[in-house]
RODO-2510 file (C-alpha; in nm, 4 decimals, decimal comma):
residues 325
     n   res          X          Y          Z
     1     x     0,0000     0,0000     0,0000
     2     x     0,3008     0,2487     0,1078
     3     x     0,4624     0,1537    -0,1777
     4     x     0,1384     0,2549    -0,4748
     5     x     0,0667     0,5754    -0,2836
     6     x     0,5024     0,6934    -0,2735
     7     x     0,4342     0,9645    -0,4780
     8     x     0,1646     1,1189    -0,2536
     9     x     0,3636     1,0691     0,0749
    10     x     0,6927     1,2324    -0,0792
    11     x     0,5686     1,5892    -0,0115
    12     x     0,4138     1,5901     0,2612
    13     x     0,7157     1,3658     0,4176
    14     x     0,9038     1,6656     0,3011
    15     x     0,6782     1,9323     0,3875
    16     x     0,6996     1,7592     0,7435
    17     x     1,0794     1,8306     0,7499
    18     x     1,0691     2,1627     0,6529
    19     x     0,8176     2,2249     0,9448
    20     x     1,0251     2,0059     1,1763
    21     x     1,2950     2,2152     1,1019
    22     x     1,1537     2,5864     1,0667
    23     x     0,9130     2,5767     1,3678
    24     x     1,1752     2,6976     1,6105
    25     x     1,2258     3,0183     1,4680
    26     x     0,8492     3,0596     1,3865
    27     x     0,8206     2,9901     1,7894
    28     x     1,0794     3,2821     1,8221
    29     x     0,8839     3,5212     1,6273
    30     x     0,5655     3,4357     1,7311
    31     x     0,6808     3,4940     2,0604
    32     x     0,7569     3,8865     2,0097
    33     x     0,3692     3,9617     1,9582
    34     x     0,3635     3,8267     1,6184
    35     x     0,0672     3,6398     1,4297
    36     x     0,1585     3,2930     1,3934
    37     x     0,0813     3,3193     1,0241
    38     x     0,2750     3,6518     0,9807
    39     x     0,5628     3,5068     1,1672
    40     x     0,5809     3,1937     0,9099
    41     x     0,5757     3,4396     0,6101
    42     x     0,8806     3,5977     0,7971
    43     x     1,0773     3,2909     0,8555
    44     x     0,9738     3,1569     0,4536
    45     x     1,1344     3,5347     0,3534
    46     x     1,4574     3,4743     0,5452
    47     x     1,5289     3,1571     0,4869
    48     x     1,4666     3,2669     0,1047
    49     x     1,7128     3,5772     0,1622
    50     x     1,9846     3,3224     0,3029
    51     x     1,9360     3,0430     0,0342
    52     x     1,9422     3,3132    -0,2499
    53     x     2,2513     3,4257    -0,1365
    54     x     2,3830     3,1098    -0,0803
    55     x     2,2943     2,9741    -0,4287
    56     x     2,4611     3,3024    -0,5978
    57     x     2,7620     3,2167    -0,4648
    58     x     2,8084     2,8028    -0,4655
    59     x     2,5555     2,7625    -0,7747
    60     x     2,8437     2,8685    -1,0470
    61     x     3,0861     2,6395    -0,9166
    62     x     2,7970     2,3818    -0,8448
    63     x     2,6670     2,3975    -1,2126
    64     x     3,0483     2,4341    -1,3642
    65     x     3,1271     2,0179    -1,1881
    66     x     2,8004     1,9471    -1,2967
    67     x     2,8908     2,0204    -1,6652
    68     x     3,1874     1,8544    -1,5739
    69     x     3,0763     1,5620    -1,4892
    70     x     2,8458     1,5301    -1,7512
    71     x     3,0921     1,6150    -2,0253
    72     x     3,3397     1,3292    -1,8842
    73     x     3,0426     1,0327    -1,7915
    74     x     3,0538     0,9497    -2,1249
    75     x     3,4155     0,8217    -2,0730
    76     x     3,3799     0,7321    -1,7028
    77     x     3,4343     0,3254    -1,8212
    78     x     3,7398     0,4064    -1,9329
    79     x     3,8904     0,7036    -1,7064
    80     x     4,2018     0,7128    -1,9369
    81     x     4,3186     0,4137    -1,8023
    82     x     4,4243     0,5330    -1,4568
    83     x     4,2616     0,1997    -1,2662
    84     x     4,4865     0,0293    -1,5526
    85     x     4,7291     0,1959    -1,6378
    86     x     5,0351     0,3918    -1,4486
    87     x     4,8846     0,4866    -1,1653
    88     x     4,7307     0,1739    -1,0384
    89     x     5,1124    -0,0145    -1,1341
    90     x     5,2397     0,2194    -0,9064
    91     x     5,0277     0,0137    -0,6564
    92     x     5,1899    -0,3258    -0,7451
    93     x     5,3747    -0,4648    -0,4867
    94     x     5,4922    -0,8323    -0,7012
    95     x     5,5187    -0,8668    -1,0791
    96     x     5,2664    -1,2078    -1,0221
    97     x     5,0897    -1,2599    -1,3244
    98     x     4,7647    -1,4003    -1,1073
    99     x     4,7964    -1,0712    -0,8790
   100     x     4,8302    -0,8042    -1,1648
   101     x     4,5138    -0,9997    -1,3307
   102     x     4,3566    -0,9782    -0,9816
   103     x     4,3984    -0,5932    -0,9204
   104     x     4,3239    -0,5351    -1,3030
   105     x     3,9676    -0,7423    -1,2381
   106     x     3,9134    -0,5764    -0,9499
   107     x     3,9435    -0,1928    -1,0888
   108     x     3,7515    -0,2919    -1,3748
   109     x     3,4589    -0,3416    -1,1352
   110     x     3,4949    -0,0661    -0,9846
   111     x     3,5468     0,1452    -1,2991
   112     x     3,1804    -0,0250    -1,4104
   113     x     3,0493     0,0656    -1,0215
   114     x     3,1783     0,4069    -1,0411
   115     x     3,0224     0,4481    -1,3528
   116     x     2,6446     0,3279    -1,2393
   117     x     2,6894     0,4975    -0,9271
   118     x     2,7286     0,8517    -1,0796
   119     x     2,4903     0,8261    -1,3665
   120     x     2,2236     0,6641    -1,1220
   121     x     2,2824     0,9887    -0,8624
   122     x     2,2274     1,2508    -1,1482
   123     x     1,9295     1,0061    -1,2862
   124     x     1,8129     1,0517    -0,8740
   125     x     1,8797     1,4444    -0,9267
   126     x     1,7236     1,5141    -1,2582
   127     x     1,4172     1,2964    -1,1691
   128     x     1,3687     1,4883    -0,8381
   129     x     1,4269     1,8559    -1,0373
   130     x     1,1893     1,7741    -1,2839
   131     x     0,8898     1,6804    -0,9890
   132     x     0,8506     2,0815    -0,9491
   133     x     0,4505     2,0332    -0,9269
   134     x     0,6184     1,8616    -0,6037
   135     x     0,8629     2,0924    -0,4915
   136     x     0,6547     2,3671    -0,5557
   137     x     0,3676     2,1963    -0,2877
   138     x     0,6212     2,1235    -0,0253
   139     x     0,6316     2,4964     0,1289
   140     x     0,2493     2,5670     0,0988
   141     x     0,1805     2,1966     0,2916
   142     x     0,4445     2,3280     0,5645
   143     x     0,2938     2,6415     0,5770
   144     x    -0,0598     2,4639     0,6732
   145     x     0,1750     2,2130     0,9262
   146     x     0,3574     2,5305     1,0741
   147     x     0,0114     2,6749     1,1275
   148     x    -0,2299     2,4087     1,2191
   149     x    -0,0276     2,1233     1,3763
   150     x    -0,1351     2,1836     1,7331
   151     x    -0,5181     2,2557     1,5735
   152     x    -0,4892     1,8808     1,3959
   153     x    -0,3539     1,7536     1,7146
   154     x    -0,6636     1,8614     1,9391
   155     x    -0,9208     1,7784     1,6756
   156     x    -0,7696     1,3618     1,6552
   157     x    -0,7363     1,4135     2,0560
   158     x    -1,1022     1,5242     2,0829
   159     x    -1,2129     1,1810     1,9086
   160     x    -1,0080     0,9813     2,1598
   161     x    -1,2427     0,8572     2,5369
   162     x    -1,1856     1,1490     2,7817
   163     x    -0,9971     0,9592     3,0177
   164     x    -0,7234     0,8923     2,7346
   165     x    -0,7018     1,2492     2,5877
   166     x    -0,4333     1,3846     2,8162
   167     x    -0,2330     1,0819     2,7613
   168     x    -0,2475     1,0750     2,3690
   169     x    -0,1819     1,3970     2,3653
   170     x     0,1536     1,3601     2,5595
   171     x     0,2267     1,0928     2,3559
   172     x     0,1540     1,3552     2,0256
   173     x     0,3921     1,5886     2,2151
   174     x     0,6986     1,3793     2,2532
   175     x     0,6551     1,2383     1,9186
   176     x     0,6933     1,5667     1,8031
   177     x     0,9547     1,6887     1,9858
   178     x     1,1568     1,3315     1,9396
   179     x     1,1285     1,4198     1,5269
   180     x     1,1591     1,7662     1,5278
   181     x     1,5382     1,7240     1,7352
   182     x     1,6509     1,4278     1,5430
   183     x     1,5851     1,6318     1,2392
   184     x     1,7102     1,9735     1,3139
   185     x     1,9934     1,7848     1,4360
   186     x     2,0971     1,5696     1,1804
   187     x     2,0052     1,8471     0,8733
   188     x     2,3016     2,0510     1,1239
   189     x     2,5444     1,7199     1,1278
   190     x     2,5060     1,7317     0,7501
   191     x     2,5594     2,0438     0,6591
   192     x     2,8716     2,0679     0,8780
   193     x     2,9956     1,6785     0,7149
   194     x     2,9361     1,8005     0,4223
   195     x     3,1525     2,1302     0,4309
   196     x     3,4172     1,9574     0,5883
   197     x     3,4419     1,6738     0,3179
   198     x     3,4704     1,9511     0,0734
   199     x     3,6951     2,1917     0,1846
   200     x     3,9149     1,8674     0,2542
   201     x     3,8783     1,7751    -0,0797
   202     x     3,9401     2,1088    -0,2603
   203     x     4,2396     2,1313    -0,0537
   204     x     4,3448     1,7802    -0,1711
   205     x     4,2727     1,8702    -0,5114
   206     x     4,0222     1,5906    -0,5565
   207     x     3,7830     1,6778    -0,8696
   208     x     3,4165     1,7905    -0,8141
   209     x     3,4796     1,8718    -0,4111
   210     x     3,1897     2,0520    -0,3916
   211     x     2,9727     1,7883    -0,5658
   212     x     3,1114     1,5105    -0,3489
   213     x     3,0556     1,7089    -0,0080
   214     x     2,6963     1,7866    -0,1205
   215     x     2,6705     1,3916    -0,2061
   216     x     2,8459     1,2932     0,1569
   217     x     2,5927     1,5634     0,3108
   218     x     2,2713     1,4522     0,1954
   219     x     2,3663     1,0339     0,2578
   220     x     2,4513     1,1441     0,5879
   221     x     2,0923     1,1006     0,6725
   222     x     2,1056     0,6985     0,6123
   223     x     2,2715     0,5642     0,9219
   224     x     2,5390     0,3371     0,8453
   225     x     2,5187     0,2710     0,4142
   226     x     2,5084     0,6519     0,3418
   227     x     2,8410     0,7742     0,4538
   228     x     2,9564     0,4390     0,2878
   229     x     2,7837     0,5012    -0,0322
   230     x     2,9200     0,8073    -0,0220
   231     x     3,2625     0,7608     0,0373
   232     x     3,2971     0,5727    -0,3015
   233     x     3,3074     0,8651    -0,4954
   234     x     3,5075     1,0540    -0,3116
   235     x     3,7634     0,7924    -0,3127
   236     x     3,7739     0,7154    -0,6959
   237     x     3,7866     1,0921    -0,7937
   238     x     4,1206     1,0944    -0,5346
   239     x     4,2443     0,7799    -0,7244
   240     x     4,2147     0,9696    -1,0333
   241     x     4,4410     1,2254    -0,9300
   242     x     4,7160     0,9460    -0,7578
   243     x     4,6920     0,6446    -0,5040
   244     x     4,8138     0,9060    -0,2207
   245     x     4,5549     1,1111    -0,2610
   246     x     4,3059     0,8155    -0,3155
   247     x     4,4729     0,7168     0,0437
   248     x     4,4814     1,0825     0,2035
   249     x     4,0876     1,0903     0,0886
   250     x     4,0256     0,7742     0,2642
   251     x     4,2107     0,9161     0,5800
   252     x     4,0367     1,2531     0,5209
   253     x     3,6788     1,0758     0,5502
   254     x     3,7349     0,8924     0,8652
   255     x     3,8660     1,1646     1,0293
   256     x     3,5858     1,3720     0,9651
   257     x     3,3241     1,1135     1,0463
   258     x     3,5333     1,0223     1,3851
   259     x     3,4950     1,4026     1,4400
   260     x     3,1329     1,4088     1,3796
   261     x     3,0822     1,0770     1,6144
   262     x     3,3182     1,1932     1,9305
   263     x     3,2183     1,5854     1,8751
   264     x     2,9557     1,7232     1,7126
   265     x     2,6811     1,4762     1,7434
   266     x     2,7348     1,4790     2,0851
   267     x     2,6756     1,8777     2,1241
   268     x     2,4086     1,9148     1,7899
   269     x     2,1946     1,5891     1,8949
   270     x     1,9514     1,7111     2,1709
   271     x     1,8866     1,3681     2,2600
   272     x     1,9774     1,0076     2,1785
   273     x     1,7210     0,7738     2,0228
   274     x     1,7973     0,4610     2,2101
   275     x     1,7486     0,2538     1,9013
   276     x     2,0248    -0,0690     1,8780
   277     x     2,1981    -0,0451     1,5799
   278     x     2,0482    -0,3727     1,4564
   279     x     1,7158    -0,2017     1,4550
   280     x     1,8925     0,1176     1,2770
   281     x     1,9896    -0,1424     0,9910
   282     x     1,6865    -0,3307     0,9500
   283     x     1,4987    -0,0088     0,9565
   284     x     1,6951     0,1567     0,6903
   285     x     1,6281    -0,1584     0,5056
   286     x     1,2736    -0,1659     0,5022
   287     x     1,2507     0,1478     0,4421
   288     x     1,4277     0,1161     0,1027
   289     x     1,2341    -0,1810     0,0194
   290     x     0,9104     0,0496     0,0720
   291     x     0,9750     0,3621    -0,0742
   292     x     1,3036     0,3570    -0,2020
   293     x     1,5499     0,6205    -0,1254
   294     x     1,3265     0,8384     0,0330
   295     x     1,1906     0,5756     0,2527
   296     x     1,5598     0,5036     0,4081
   297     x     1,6215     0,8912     0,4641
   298     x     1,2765     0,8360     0,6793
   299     x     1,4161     0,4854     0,8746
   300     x     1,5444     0,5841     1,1650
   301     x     1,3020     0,9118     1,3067
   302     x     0,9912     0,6583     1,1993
   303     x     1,1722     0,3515     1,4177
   304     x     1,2289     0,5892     1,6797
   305     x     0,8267     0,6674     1,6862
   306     x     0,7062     0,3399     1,6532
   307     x     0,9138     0,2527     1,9649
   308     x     0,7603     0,5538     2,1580
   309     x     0,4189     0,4345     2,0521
   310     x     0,4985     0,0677     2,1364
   311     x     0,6164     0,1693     2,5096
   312     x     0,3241     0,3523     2,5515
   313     x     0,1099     0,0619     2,4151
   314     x     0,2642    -0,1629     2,6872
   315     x     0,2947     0,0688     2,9804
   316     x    -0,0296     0,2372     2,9362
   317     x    -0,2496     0,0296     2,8133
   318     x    -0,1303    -0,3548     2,8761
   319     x    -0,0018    -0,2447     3,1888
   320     x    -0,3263    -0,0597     3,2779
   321     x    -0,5303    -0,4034     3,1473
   322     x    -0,3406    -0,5997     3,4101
   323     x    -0,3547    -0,4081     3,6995
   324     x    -0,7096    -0,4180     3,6793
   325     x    -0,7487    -0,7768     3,6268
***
């Protein structure tokens, strides 16, 4: 069922984000004697101020790799030869027949990898800039979730026995707030991951830094396979250049995420959300199965409420059914 209505839950997963996110600073406002309504029209027209600016000066640079890129896909299967040629002998520890064919078979497959990795990212890219009936609903849905959420949450309460109303609407609460942290959090851990991956990069002289950081930022919301998936890239652009850099790129990636796991997501992360990391994994991989990409960017906050919901389901209302039996 999830899966033949994706295209309806995309924006309004989205829109939820975006009010997630903003409804902080519409708080803020609202709080200086400000109608709620006028104070999300204020937040829309900074936000808009900062991410006009912002896309005047990374878009030319942004839309230069992208060219880039596009002009050299064509001949990604062959990269001039660097997984086979020179650069990759330089690697060669033996002159063994069996372990030159080995290394040969091996960057062949990743040559092919590379290849299908990139063209299925800008296929992800194109397909998601060409939905602009969607994009263009996303802010006009948040607008009505900015405005109304507390409204929609006392209209379901006021359906709900008396006796249970307080409850469910605690429940609504710290649902609420568990999202709206894990987001705001993690869209901060991205941003930062992502700026450090490509200022490391640029100063590495990897190719396409500020595509690669912008690829490492977004995958940082998949637990686990995203800064993986992401890595891959980043590596194979540094092996273009030499096997040191290839290396220093590796290096330069696990510091940063050992950085991100010992400092900042200790101080941007409001709150832990006690899920094992088994359950982090299997989430991520049901949502994939579901709804694809979109539906492993959603794993983890949508674990995290189904195990808020399920404690409540045992302590309040098993637990409630057996102390009165």
């Amino acid at each position: 069922m999830l899966y033949l209505i994706r295209g309806v839950l995309v924006p309004f997963a989205l829109a939820a984000v975006v009010a997630y996110v903003l409804n902080p600073l519409v708080n803020v406002v609202e709080s200086r004697q400000v109608p709620r309504s006028a104070a999300i029209v204020l937040v829309y027209l900074m936000c808009g101020v900062v991410s006009g600016l912002t896309a005047y000066l990374v878009m030319p640079l942004l839309a230069a790799e992208m060219e880039q890129i596009m002009t050299n896909l064509p001949h990604a299967g062959g990269m001039n030869g660097f997984l086979r040629g020179d650069r990759i002998s330089a690697l060669y520890v033996t002159q063994s027949p069996f372990l030159k064919n080995l290394i040969k078979t091996g960057a062949q497959q990743v040559e092919g990898l590379l290849a299908r990795l990139i063209t299925r990212s800008l296929e992800v890219l194109l397909a998601f800039l060409a939905r602009t009936f969607t994009i263009l609903m996303v802010p006009f849905l948040a607008f009505y979730f900015l405005r109304d959420a507390d409204t929609f949450s006392r209209q379901f309460v006021s359906l709900l026995p008396a006796d249970r109303r307080q409850e469910i609407l605690a429940l609504i609460r710290g649902l609420n707030e568990l999202a709206g942290a894990f987001l705001r959090g993690q869209l901060i851990l991205s941003v930062l991951v992502g700026l450090l991956i490509s200022v490391g990069l640029a100063l590495l002289k990897v190719k396409y830094a500020l595509v690669i950081g912008i690829i490492a930022g977004v995958f940082e919301f998949i637990p686990y396979f995203g800064p993986a998936i992401a890595a891959v890239p980043a590596v194979m652009f540094g092996l273009m250049r030499s096997p040191a850099t290839a290396l220093w790129t590796m290096l330069l990636i696990a510091a940063v995420h050992q950085v991100e796991g010992a400092v900042l997501q200790p101080h941007v992360m409001s709150g832990s959300l006690d899920l094992h990391p088994l359950t982090v994994i299997a989430a991520v991989l049901i949502g994939g199965e579901l709804l694809g990409i979109w539906g492993m960017f959603m794993a983890v906050p949508v674990a995290a409420a189904v195990k808020l919901i399920g404690r409540y389901v045992v302590e309040e209302v098993v637990g409630a059914g057996i102390s009165n039996s």
